[in-house]
C-alpha positions as CSV (number, residue, x, y, z in Angstrom):
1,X,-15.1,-24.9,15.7
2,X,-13.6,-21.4,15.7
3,X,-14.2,-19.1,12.9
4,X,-10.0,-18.8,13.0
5,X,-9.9,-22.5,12.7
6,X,-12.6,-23.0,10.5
7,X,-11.4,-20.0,7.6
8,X,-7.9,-21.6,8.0
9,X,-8.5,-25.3,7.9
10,X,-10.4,-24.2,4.0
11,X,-7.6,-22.0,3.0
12,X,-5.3,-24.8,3.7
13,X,-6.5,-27.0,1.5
14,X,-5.4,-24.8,-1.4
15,X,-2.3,-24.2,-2.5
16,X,-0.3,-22.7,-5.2
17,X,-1.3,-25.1,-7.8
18,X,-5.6,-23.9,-7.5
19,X,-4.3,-20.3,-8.5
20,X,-5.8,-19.1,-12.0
21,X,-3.0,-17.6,-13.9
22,X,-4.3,-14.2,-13.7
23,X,-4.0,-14.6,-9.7
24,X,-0.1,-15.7,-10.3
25,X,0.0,-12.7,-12.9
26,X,-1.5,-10.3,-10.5
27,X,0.6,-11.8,-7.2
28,X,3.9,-10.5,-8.9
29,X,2.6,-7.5,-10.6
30,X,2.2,-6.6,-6.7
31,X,5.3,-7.7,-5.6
32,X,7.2,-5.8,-8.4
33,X,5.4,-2.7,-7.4
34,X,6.0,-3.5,-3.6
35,X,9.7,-3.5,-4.4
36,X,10.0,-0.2,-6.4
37,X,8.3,1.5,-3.9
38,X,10.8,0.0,-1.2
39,X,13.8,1.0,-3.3
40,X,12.5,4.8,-3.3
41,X,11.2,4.7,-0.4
42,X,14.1,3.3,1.5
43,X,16.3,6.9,0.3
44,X,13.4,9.4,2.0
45,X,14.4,10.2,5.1
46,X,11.3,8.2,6.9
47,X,12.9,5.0,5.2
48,X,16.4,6.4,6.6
49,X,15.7,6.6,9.9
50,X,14.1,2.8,9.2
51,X,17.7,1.7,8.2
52,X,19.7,3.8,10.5
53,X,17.7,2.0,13.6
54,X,18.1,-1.5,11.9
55,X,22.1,-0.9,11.6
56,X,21.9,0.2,15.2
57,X,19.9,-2.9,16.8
58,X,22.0,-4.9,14.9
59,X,20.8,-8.8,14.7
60,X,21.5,-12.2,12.9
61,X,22.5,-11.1,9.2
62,X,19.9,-13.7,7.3
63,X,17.6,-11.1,5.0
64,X,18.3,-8.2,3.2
65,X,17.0,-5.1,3.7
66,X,16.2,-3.5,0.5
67,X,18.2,-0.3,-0.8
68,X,21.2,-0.6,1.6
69,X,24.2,-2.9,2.0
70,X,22.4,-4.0,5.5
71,X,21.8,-7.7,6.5
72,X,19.7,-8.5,9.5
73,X,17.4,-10.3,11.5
74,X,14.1,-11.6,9.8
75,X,11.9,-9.6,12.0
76,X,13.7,-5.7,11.6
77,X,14.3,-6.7,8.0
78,X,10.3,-6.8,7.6
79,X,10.1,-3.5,9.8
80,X,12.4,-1.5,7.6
81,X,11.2,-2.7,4.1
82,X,7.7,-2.0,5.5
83,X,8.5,1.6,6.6
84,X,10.6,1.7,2.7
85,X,7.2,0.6,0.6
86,X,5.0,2.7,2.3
87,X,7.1,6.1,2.7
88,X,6.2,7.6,-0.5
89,X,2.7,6.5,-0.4
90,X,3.4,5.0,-3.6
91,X,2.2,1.3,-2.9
92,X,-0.9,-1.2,-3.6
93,X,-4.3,-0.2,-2.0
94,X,-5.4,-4.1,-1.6
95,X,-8.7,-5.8,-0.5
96,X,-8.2,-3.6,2.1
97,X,-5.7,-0.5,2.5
98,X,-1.8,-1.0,2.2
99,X,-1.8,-5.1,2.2
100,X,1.4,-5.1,0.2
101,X,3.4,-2.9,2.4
102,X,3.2,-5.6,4.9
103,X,3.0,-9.3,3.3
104,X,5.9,-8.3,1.0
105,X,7.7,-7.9,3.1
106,X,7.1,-10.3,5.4
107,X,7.1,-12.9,2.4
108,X,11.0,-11.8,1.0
109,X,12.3,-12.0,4.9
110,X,10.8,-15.4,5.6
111,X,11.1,-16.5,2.1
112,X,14.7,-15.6,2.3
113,X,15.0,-17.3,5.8
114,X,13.7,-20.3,4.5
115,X,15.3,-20.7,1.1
116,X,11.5,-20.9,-0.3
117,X,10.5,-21.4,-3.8
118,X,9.0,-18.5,-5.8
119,X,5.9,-20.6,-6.1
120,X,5.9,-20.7,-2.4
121,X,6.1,-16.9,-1.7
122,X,3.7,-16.0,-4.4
123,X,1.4,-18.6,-2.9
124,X,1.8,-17.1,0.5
125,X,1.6,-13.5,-0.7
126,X,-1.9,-14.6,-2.3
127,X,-2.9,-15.8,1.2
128,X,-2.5,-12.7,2.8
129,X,-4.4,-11.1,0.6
130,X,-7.2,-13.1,1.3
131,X,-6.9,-13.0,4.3
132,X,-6.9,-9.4,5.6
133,X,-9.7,-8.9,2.6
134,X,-12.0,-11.4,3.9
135,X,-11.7,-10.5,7.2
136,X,-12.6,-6.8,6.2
137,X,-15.1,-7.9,4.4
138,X,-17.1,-9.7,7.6
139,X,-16.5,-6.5,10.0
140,X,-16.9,-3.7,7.2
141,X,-18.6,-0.8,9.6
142,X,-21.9,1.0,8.8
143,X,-21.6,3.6,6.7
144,X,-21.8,6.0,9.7
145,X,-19.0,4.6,11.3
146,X,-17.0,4.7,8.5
147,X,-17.5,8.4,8.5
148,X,-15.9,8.2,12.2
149,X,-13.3,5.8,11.6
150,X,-12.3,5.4,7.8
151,X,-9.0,3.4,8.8
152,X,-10.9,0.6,10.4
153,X,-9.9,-1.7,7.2
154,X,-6.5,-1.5,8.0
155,X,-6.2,-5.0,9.8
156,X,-3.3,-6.3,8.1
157,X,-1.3,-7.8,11.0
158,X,-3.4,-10.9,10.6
159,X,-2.2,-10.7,6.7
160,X,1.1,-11.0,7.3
161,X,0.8,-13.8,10.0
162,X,-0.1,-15.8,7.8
163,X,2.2,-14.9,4.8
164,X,5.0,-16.1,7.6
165,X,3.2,-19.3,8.7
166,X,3.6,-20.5,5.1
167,X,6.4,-20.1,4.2
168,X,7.8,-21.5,8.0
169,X,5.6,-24.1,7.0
170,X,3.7,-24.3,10.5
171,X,2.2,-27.4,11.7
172,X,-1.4,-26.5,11.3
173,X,-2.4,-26.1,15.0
174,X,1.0,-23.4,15.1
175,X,-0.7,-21.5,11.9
176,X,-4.0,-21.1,13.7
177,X,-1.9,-20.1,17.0
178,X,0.4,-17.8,14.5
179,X,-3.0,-16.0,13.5
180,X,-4.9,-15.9,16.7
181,X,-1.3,-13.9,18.6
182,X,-1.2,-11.8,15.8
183,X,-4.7,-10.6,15.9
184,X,-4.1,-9.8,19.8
185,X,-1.0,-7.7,18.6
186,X,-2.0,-5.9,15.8
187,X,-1.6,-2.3,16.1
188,X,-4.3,0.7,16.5
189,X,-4.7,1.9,13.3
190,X,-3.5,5.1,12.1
191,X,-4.9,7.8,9.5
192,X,-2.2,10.5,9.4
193,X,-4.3,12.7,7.0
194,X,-6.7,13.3,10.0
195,X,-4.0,14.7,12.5
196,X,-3.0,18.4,12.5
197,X,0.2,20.4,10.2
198,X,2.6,18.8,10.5
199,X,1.6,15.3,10.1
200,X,2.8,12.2,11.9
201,X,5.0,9.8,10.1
202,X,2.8,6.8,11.0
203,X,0.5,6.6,8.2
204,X,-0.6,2.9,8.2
205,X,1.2,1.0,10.6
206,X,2.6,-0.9,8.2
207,X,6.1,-1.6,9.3
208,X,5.1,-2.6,12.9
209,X,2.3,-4.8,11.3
210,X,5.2,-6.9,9.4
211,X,7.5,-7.1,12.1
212,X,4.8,-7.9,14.5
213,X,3.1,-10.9,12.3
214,X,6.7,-12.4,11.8
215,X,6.9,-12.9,15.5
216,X,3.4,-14.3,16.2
217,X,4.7,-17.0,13.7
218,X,8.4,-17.5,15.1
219,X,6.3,-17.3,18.7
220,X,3.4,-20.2,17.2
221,X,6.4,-22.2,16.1
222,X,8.0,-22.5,19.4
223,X,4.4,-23.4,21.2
224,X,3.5,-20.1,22.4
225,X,-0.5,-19.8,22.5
226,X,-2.8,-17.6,20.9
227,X,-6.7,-17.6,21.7
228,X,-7.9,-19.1,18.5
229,X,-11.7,-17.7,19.1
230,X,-10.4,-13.6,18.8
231,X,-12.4,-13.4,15.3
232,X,-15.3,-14.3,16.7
233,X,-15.2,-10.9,18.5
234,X,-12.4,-9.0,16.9
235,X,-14.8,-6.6,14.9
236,X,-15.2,-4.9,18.2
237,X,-12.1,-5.0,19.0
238,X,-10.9,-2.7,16.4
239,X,-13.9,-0.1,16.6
240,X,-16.3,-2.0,14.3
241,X,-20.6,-1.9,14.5
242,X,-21.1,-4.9,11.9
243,X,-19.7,-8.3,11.8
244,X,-21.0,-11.5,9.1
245,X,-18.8,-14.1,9.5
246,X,-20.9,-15.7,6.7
247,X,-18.6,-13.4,4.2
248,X,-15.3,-15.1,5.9
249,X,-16.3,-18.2,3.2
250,X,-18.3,-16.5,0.8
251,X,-16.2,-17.3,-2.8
252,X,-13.5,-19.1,-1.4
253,X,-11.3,-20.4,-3.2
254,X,-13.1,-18.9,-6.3
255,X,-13.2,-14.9,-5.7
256,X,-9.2,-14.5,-5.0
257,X,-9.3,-10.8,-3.5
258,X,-6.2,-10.0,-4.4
259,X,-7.2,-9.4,-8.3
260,X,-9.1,-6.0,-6.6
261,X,-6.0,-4.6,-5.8
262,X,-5.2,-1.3,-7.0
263,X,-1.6,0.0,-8.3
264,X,-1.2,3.8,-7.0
265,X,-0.3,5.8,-10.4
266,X,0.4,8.8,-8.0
267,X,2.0,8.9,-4.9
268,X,-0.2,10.3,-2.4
269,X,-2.9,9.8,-0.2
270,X,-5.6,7.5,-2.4
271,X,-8.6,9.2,-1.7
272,X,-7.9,12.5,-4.0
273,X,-6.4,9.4,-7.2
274,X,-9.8,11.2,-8.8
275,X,-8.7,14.7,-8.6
276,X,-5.3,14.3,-9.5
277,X,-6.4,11.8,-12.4
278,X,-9.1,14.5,-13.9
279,X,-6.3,16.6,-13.9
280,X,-4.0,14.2,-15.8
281,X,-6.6,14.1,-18.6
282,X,-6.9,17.7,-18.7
283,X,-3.2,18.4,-19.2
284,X,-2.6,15.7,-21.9
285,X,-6.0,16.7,-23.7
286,X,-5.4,20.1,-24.0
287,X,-1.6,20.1,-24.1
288,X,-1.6,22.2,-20.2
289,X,2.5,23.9,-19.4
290,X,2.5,25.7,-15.7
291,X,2.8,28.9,-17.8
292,X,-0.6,28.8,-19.3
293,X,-2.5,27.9,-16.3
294,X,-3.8,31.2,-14.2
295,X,-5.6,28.9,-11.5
296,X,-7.1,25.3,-10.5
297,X,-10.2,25.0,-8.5
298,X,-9.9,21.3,-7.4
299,X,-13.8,20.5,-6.0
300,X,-14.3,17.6,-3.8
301,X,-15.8,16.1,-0.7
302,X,-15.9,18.0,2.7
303,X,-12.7,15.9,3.4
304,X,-10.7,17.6,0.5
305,X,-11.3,20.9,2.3
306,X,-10.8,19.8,5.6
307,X,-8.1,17.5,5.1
308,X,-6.0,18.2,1.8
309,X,-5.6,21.5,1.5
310,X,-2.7,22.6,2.7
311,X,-0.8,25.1,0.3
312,X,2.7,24.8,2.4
313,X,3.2,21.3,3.1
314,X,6.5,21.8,5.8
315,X,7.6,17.7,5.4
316,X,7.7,15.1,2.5
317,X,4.3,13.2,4.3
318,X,2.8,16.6,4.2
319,X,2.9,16.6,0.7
320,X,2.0,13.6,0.3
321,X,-1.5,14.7,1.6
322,X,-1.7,18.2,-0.3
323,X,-3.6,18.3,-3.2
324,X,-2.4,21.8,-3.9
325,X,1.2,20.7,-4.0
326,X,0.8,17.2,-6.0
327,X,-1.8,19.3,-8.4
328,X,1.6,21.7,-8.8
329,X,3.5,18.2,-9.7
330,X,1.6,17.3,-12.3
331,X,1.5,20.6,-14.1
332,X,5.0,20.6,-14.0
333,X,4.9,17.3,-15.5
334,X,7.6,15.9,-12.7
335,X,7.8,12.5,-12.5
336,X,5.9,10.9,-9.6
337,X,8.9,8.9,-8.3
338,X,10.7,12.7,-8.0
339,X,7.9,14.6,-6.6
340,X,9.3,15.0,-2.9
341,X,12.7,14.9,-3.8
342,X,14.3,17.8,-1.2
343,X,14.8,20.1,-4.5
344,X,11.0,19.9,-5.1
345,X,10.0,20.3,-1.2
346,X,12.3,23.7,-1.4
347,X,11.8,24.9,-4.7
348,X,9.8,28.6,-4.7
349,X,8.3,28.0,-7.9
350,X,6.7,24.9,-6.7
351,X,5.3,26.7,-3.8
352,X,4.1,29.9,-6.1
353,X,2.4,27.2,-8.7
354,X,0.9,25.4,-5.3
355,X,-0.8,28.8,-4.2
356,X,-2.4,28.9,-7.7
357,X,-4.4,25.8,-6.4
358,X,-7.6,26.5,-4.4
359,X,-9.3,23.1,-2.7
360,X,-13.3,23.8,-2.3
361,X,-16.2,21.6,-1.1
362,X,-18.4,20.7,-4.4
363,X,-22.1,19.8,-3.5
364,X,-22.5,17.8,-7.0
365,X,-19.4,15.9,-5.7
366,X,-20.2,15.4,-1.8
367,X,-24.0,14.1,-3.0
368,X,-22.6,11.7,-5.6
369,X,-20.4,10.3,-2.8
370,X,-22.8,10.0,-0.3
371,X,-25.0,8.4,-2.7
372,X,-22.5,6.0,-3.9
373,X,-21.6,5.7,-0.1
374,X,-17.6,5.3,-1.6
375,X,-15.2,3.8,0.6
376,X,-12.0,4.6,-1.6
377,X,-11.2,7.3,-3.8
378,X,-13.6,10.3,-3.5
379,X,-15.3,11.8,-6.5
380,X,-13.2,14.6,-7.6
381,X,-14.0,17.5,-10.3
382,X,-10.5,19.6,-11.2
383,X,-11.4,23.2,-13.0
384,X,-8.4,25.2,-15.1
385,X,-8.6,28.6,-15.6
386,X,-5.6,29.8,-18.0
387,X,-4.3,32.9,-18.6
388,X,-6.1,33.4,-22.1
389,X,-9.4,33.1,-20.8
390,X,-10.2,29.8,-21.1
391,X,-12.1,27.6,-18.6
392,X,-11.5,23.4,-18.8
393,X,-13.0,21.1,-16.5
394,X,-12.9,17.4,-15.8
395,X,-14.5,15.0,-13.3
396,X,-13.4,11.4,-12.3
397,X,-14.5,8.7,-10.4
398,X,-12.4,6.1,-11.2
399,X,-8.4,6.8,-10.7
400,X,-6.0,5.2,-12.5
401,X,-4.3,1.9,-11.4
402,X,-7.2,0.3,-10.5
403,X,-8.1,-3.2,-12.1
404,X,-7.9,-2.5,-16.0
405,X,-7.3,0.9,-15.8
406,X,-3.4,0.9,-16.0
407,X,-2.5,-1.7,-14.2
408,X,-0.2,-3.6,-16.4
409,X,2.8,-5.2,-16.8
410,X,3.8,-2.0,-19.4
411,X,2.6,0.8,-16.8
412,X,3.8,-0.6,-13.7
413,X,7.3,-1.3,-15.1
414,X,7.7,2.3,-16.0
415,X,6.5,3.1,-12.7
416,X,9.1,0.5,-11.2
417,X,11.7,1.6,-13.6
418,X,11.5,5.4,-12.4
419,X,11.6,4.8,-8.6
420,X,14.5,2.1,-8.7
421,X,17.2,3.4,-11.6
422,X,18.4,6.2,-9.9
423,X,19.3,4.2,-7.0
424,X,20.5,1.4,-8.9
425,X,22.5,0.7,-12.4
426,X,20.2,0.0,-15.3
427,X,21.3,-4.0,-15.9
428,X,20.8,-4.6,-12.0
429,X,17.2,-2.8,-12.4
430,X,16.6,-5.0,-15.5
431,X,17.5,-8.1,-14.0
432,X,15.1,-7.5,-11.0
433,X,12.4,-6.7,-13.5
434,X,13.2,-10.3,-15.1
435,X,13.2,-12.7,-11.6
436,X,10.0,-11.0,-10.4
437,X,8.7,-11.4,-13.9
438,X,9.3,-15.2,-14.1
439,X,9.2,-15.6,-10.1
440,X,6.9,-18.5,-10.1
441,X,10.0,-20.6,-12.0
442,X,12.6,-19.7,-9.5
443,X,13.9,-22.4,-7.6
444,X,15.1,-20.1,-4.7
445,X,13.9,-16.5,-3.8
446,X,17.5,-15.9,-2.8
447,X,18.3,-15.1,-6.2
448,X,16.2,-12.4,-6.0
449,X,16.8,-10.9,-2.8
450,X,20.4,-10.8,-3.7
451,X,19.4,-8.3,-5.9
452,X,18.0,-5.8,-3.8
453,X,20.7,-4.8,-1.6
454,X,22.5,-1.3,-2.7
């Protein structure tokens, strides 16, 4: 038997009834994160462009795409809310990079298709999680290939695949087909934060991964083959050196992965959380204003220097990877979900406070990683000089939003409360709050999409 087949056939034989309540609990924690960050991220111009080349390729008006009046096809739907939850960089770092960014939005475009229950779409949101986390798990690289490729974990076509084979409710030889064409179509994976000023818009792939595991499905579903042995070699397939399939089954149905996701408190690039977190703690501590601060001296990893230093970030992405400029956010105490608003890109006092902030390579911090051999947020140690002499420092290593460390219902309704109310009216806001909130007793996800259309 395959290892497709075989991981499939076991999943299968759970459903939404085997989930633990703090599975259910997490599943729409993440899907009410997943669709703040589409509602801001569909009015920044990445998500723009999303929606202005949905309206143009027109297509069948059956799902909603969030933030505008448009109705399309299931497959652009998925595209455009993927490009929307990922633009600000705001979203859920999974089992394994930016899972909800792509089986969200596969499961509100299919669910909507399909008139599913919201027990069916949380159920198949848990599934890509476990999915795309356990197949992660088996291929994680070396730790030396890591250093080469650090995006290798973003696999999440396969994710979404079978998010859409759910809820389509696929025969189960289609479901293993759905998977095995959507492991031959997933995307190369993308790390914008390693390409040259200014960066590419293409920081995870995540919009092309949702449209591209929708059509595996529809394709499954009308007999079109996949080769159902591509796990057996697909950690060389996307640039891998290790592969234990044993770890496809390890916990299953046990260890759901999706309860290691973490929620993004800040949105940028997740591997400087611990900076801009030390920094947090520093200003509410000691009461920090922009006036009192002389300098910052954020010390880090080799990649910090490399990669995040840039003082005149030219584009919204840029700043989303400039530690100077989101250190310049936070000591003017703007809130996260206005941070690249076009005021904030342009502003001359933002770019005076960012040249305050210098980025260096801190050998306490680059050992501590290597010897923790960390695959997500680096180390981080922030220093603040102010203007009366005085010298504060603080170090994390754990940022906030990951699992109980801010990640609940009261924190991420704030955080979905400030991306979505000044796009929509306060009672609309409210009432999405309330279906996601009691999703799993919704008879139709309908009721909830309605909602989401400006």
């Amino acid at each position: 038997m395959s290892l497709s087949r075989e991981l499939l056939q076991k999943l299968c034989t759970f459903g939404f009834e085997d989930l633990p309540d703090e599975v259910v609990d997490k599943a729409k924690r993440c899907i009410l994160d997943a669709v703040g960050c589409a509602i801001g991220g569909a009015y920044t111009p990445s998500g723009q462009a999303a929606h202005q080349t949905t309206l143009e390729l027109g297509g069948v008006p059956e799902c909603t795409v969030i933030g505008s009046p448009i109705k399309t096809n299931c497959v652009q739907a998925a595209f455009a809310n993927g490009a929307a939850i990922n633009a600000l960089d705001f979203d859920d770092i999974g089992p394994v990079g930016h899972v909800g960014a792509v089986v969200l939005p596969v499961a509100l475009a299919i669910g909507e298709r399909q008139s599913a229950s919201g027990q069916e779409v949380i159920w198949s949101l848990v599934l890509g999680y476990e999915v795309v986390g356990r197949i992660a798990g088996a291929m994680r690289p070396s730790w030396e290939r890591f250093q080469q490729m650090p995006w290798l974990r973003n696999t999440l076509t396969p994710a979404g695949a079978v998010t859409a084979g759910s809820l389509l409710r696929l025969p189960f030889e289609q479901f293993v087909h759905a998977f095995s064409i959507s492991c031959a179509w997933m995307p190369i994976p993308s790390a914008a934060s390693f390409e040259g000023v200014p960066l590419s818009w293409i920081k995870n792939n995540t919009a092309w991964s949702a449209a591209a595991a929708i059509q595996a499905a529809l394709l499954a579903g009308r007999g079109f083959r996949g080769n159902e042995t591509v796990l057996d070699s697909f950690w060389l397939k996307v640039g891998s050196d290790s592969w234990n399939p044993e770890a496809l089954f390890d916990g299953l149905g046990v260890h759901w992965l999706i309860l290691g996701t973490a929620f993004k408190h800040f949105p940028a690039c997740y591997s400087f959380h611990n900076a801009l977190t030390a920094l947090t703690d520093l200003v509410a501590a000691h009461h920090l204003t922009q006036d009192a601060v002389d300098k910052v001296v954020v010390g880090g990893t080799w990649v910090f220097n490399r990669n995040f230093a840039s003082q005149d970030p030219p584009t919204f992405i840029d700043a989303e990877f400039s530690l100077p400029y989101t250190v310049a956010m936070i000591l003017r105490r703007t809130p996260p979900w206005a941070w690249f608003s076009r005021e904030n890109l342009q502003d001359e006092h933002v770019r005076e406070l960012s040249h305050r902030v210098t980025v260096v390579e801190d050998p306490a911090m680059q050992q501590r990683y290597l010897d923790q051999k960390s695959r997500g947020s680096h180390p981080a140690k922030v220093t603040v000089y102010t203007r009366d002499g005085t010298m504060l420092v603080g170090e994390a290593t754990t940022p906030r939003g990951t699992p109980g460390f801010g990640d609940d219902w009261e924190a991420l309704r704030g955080k979905f409360e400030g991306l979505a109310n000044p796009y929509l009216d306060q009672a609309r806001v409210q009432e999405i709050y309330q279906s996601i909130a009691s999703l799993d007793h919704l008879s139709n996800v309908r009721d909830l999409t309605r909602l989401l259309r400006s």
